[in-house]
C-alpha positions in Angstrom: 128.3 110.2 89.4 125.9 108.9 92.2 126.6 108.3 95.6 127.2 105.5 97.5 124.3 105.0 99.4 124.1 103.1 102.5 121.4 100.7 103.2 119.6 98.7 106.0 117.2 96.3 105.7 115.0 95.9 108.5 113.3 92.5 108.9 115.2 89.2 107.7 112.4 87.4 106.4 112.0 86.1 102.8 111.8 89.3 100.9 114.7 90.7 102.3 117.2 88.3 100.6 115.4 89.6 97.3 116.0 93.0 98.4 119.7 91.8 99.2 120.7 90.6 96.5 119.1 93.5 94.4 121.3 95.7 96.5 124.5 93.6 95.6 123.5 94.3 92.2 123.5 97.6 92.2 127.0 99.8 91.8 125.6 102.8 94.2 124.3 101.1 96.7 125.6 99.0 99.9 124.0 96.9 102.6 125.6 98.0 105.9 123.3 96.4 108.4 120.0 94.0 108.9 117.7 94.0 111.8 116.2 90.9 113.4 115.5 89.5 116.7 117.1 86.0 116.1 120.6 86.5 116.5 121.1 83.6 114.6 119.3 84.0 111.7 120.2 87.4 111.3 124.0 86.7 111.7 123.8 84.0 108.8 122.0 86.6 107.1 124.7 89.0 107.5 127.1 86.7 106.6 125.8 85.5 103.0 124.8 89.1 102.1 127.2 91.8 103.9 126.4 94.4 106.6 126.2 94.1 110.3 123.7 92.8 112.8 121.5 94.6 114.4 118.4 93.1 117.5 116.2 95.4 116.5 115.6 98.9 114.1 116.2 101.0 116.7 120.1 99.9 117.0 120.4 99.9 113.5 118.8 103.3 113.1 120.8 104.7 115.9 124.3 103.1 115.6 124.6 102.0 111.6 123.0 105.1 110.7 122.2 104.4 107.2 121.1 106.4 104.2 117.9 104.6 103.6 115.9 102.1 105.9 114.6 99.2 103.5 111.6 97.8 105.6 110.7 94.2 104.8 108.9 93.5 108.2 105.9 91.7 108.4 103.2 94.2 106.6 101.3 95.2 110.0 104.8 96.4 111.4 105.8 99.1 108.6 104.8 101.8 110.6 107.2 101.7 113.7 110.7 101.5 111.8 109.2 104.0 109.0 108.4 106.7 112.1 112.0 106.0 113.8 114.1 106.5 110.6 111.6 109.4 109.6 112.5 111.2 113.1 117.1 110.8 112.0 116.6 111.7 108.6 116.7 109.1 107.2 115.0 107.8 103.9 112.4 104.8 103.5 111.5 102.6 100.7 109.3 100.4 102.2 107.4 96.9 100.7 103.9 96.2 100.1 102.1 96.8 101.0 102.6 100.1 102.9 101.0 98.9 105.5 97.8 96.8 106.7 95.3 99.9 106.4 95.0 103.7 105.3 95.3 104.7 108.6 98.1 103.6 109.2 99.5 103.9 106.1 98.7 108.1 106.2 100.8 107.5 109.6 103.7 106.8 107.5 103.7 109.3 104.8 102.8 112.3 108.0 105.9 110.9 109.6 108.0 110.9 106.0 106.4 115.1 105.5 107.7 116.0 109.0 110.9 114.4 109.1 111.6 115.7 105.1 112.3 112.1 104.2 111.6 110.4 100.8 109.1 107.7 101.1 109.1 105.1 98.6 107.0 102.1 97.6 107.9 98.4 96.2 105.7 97.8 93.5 108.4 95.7 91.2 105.7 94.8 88.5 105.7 98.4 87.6 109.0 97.6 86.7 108.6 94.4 84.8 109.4 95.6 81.6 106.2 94.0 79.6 104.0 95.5 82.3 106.0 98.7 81.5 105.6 98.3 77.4 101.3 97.7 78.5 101.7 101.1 80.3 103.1 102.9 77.4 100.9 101.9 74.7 98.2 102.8 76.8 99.7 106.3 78.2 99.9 106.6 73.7 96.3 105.8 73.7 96.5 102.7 71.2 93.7 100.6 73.6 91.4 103.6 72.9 88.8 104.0 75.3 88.7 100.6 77.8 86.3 98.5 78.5 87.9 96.0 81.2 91.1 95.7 83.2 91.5 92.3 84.8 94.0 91.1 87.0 93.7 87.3 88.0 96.0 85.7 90.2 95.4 81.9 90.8 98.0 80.9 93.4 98.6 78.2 95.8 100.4 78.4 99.2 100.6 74.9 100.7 99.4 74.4 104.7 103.5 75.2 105.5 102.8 78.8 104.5 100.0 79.4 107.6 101.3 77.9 110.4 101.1 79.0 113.3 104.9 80.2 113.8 104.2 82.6 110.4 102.3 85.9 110.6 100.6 85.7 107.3 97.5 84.8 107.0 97.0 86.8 110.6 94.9 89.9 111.1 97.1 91.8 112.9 100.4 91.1 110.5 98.7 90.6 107.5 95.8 92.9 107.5 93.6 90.2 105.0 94.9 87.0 102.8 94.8 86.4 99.1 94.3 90.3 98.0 96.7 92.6 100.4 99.3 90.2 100.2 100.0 87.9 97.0 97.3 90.0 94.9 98.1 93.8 95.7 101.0 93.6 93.3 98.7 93.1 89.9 96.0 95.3 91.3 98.4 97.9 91.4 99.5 97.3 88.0 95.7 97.1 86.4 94.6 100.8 88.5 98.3 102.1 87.3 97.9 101.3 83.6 94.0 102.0 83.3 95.2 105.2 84.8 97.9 106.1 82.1 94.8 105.0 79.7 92.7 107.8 80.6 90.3 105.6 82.9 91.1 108.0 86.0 90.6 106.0 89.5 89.0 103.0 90.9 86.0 104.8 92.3 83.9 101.6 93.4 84.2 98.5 94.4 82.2 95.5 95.1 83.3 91.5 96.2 83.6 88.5 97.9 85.6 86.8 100.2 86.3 82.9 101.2 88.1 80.4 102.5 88.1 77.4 100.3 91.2 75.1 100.5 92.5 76.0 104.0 90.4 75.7 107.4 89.8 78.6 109.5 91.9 77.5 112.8 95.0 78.1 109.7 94.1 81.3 108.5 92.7 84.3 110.1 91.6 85.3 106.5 90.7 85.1 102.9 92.6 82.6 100.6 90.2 83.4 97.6 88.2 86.3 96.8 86.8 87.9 93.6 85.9 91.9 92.9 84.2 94.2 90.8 86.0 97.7 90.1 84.4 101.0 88.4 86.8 103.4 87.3 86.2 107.2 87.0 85.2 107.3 83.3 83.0 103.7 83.5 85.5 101.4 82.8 85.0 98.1 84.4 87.8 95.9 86.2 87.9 92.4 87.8 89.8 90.4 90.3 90.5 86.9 91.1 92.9 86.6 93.8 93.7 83.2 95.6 96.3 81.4 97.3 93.8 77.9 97.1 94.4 77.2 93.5 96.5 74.0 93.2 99.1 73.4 91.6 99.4 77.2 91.1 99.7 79.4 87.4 100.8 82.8 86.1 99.5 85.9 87.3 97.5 87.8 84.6 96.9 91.6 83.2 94.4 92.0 80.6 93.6 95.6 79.0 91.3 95.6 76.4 89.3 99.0 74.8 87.9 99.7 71.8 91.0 99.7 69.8 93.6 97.0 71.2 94.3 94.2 73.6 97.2 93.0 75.4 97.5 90.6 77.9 100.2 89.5 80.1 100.9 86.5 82.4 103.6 87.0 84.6 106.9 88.4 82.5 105.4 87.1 79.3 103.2 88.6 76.8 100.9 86.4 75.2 98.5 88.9 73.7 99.3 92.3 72.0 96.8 93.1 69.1 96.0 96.6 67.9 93.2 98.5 65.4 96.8 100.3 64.2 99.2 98.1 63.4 102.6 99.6 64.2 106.1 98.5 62.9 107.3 98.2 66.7 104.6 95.8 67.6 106.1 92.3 65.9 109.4 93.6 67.6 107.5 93.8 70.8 106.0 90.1 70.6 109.2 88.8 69.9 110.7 90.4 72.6 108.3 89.7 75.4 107.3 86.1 73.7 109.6 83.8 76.3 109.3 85.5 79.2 108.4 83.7 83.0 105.2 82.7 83.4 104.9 80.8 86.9 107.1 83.3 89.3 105.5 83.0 92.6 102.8 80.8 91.8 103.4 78.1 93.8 106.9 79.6 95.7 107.1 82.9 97.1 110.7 82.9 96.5 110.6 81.8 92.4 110.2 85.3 92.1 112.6 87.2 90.0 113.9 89.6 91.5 115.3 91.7 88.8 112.1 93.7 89.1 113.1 94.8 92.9 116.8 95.9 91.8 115.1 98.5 89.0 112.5 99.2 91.8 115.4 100.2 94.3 117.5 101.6 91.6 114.9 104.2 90.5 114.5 105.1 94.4 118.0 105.6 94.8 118.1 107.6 91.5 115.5 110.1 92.8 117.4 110.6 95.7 120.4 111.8 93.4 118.5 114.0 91.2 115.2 115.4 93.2 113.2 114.1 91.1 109.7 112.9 92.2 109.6 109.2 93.0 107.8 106.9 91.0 106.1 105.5 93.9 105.6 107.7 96.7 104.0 107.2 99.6 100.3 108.7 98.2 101.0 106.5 95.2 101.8 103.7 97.0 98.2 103.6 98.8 96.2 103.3 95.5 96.0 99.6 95.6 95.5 99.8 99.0 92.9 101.9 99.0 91.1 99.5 96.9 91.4 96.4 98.7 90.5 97.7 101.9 87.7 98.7 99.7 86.5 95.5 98.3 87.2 94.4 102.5 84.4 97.0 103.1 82.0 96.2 100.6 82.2 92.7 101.4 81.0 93.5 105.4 78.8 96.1 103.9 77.0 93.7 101.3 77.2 96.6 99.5 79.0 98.5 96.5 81.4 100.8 98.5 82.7 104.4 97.1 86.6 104.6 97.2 87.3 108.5 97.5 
C-alpha cells in the first residue's frame, strides 16, 4: 500500500484551492501546510482546507518539512521555492508553466538533479480522459500520417483579471499573456499527441502577437496571438490563443491525418471519425458525448479540477514505485519551449528554429 505523503502548497492563490481539494481527494496524500504572506488569507486558507500556516516557503520547508512542495506561486516565482526544497530533499510538482522562460526553467530541473529530487509538471489536460483516448488512437496509429494539429483557445478575462494588484498579465510574473498562461495547457496537449502520432517535435515556429480588447496601461502583454508550428516529419500545427474573446467558448484539439479525425472542445468530444471503423469507437462517442465544454472560458476557477487530482495522483504514484514521471521536468518545457518560440519569432519577424 502507498504512503501517506505529506504535502505543502506554496502560494495561496487561485490554483491552489484546486490543488487542495485534489489533495483531499486523494487517500495517500495530506496537506500539512500552505505558504503565503497574508496572514489572513492564508489562515482562512488553512482553515477551509487543513494544514498549517506558514509566511513564507522557507518556514514551511524548514519547520513543516513535507514530502512534496506543491508550487502554485505566481509563474515567474517557481524557481526560488523549487531550489529550497530541492536543497532538504524534498520533492516538487510544480504548475505551469514551469516557469516564465528556459532559463530558468533549466534552473529548476539542475536544482531537482543535484538535490535527487523528482520534479514534476501540472499538465491536467494530459489527464482529461478524452484528451487521453485522442493520445491513444494516435499512439495506435489510426490518424495515419497528420496533416494539422490545432489548438484554439478563444477566452475572455474581464478588466478585474489585470489590475494592477494581480501579477498576470506582468512581464516579470507572467512571462507573456494569452499563450504561456491560459493557452500553454492545449499547446502541450497538441505537441504531446502529434508526438505519440509519429510527428516527432515542434521544430519551427512562426506568429503574432496583440493586444485587442484590453489597453496597454492593463497589461504588460499579449491578450491575443496566433502561430504557425512545423513538426519534425512536416506536419503543420496552429494556434489561436486569447483572453479578448467575449463572452468566452471551449478550448479546442483537432488531429486530423490521412486516415481519421478527432476533435475535442474542452472534456467533450465532438468529432471522432476513422478510415477503420472499430467496434470501440460508437462506445467512445457515447462516452465522451456530454462532456464540459466551457471550463475556464470565461472563469479561471469553472475549471474542473478532477484533471489536477489524476495529475497529482500519478506524481505521487511514481514516487511509490520509481517509475519515470509522466511529466518531468524536460517534459514539462516542451510547450514552453515553443511559446517562447513563437515570442521569438514574433521580435525576429522571422520563422524561428526550436532545437
Amino acid at each position: 500500500m502507498s504512503k501517506t505523503y505529506r504535502i505543502g502548497i506554496v502560494g495561496v492563490g487561485a490554483i491552489a484551492e484546486m490543488h487542495a481539494r485534489a489533495i483531499g481527494d486523494l487517500p495517500n496524500a495530506e496537506l500539512v501546510a500552505a505558504s503565503c504572506r497574508t496572514r489572513e488569507k492564508g489562515e482562512r486558507f488553512a482553515s477551509e482546507y487543513g494544514g498549517k500556516w506558514f509566511a513564507d516557503f522557507s518556514q514551511l520547508i524548514g519547520e513543516a518539512r513535507p514530502d512534496v512542495v506543491s508550487i502554485c506561486t505566481p509563474s515567474g516565482a517557481h524557481l526560488e521555492p523549487t531550489v529550497a526544497a530541492a536543497e532538504r530533499g524534498i520533492h516538487v510538482l510544480c504548475e505551469k508553466p514551469l516557469e516564465i522562460n528556459l532559463e530558468r526553467a533549466e534552473q529548476m530541473i539542475q536544482a531537482a538533479e543535484r538535490g535527487k529530487i523528482r520534479l514534476g509538471g501540472i499538465f491536467p489536460q494530459r489527464f482529461n480522459p478524452v484528451v487521453r483516448t485522442l493520445y491513444d488512437a494516435a499512439a495506435a496509429g489510426r490518424f495515419g500520417p497528420l496533416a494539422a494539429a490545432v489548438a484554439y483557445v478563444p477566452w475572455w478575462r474581464d478588466d478585474d483579471y489585470y489590475s494592477p494588484s494581480r501579477w498576470q498579465g506582468t512581464i516579470a510574473m507572467d512571462g507573456g499573456g494569452a499563450l504561456i498562461n491560459q493557452s500553454i495547457h492545449t499547446i502541450d496537449a497538441i505537441q504531446w499527441i502529434a508526438a505519440a502520432a509519429g510527428a516527432g517535435p515542434v521544430t519551427k515556429v512562426f506568429g503574432w502577437t496583440a493586444q485587442r480588447g484590453h489597453p496597454p496601461e492593463m497589461i504588460e502583454v499579449e491578450d491575443t496571438a496566433v502561430a504557425a508550428l512545423q513538426f519534425a516529419d512536416g506536419t503543420l500545427g496552429s494556434v489561436v490563443a486569447s483572453t479578448a474573446m467575449w463572452p468566452g467558448t471551449s478550448a479546442r484539439i483537432h488531429v486530423s491525418g490521412r486516415d481519421g479525425t478527432a476533435e475535442v472542445h474542452d472534456q467533450q468530444l465532438v468529432n471522432w471519425q476513422f478510415r477503420d471503423e472499430q467496434p470501440a469507437d460508437e462506445q467512445i462517442r457515447q462516452r465522451h458525448a456530454g462532456g464540459v465544454t466551457d471550463g475556464g472560458a470565461n472563469d479561471p476557477m469553472a475549471i474542473d479540477y478532477s484533471n489536477h487530482t489524476r495529475n497529482i495522483d500519478s506524481f505521487l504514484s511514481s514516487l511509490d514505485t520509481g517509475k519515470p514521471l509522466a511529466i518531468d521536468g524536460p517534459e514539462a518545457c516542451r510547450a514552453l519551449a515553443i511559446i517562447r518560440g513563437i515570442y521569438d519569432a514574433m521580435q525576429a519577424g522571422q520563422p524561428v528554429d526550436i532545437g
